[in-house]
C-alpha positions in Angstrom: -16.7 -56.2 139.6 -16.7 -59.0 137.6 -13.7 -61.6 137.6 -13.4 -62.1 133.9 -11.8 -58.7 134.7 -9.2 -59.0 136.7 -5.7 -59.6 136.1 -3.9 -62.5 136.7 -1.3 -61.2 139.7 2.3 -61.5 138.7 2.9 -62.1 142.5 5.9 -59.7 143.0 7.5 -59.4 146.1 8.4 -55.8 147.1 11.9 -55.4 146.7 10.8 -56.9 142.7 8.5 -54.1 142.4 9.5 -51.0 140.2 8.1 -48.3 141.1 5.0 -47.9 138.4 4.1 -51.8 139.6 0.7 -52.3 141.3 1.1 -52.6 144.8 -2.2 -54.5 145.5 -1.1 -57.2 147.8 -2.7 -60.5 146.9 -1.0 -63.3 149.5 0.6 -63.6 152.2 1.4 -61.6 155.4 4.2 -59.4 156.4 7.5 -60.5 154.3 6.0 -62.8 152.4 3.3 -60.8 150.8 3.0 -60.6 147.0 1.8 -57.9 145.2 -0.5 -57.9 141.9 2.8 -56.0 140.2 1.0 -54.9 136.6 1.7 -51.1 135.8 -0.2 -48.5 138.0 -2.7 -46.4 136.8 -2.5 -42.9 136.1 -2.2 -41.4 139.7 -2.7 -44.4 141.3 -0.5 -47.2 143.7 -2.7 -49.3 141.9 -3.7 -51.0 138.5 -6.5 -49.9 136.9 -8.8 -53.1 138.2 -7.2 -52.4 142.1 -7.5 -48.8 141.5 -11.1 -49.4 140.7 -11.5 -52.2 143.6 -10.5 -49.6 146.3 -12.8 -47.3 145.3 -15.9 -49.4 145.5 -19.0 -49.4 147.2 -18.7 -52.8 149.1 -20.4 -55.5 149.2 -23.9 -55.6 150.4 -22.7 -57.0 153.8 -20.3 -54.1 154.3 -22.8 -51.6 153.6 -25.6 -52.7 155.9 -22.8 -52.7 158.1 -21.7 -49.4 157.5 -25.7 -48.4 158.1 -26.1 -50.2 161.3 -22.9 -48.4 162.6 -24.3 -45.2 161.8 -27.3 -45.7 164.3 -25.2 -47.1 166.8 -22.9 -43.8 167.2 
């Protein structure tokens, strides 16, 4: 997916989101985790890019990994 792409996070924290806000976290851990916060999708916790991000195919390291497991079980 290219960069060009993908929207520049608004870096909500969760008590900012609403509730039709992307909730693709994009820094930070535990409290202090932001989220992307542009409107959702249609049927998604997600905006359109995330929605299409969490539904990818990986990178290629992932995948071989994914193949290698497979043999190993």
């Amino acid at each position: 997916m290219a960069d060009a792409l993908r929207p520049e996070p608004l870096n909500m924290t969760l008590v900012e989101l609403g509730r039709l806000d992307c909730r693709w976290p994009v820094s930070g851990e535990k409290d202090k985790t932001l989220f992307c916060g542009h409107s959702q999708a249609e049927g998604s916790s997600y905006c359109e890019y995330h929605k299409r991000a969490a539904r990818s195919r990986g990178t290629v390291s992932e995948r071989n990994a994914m193949k290698i497991s497979k043999v190993l079980l």
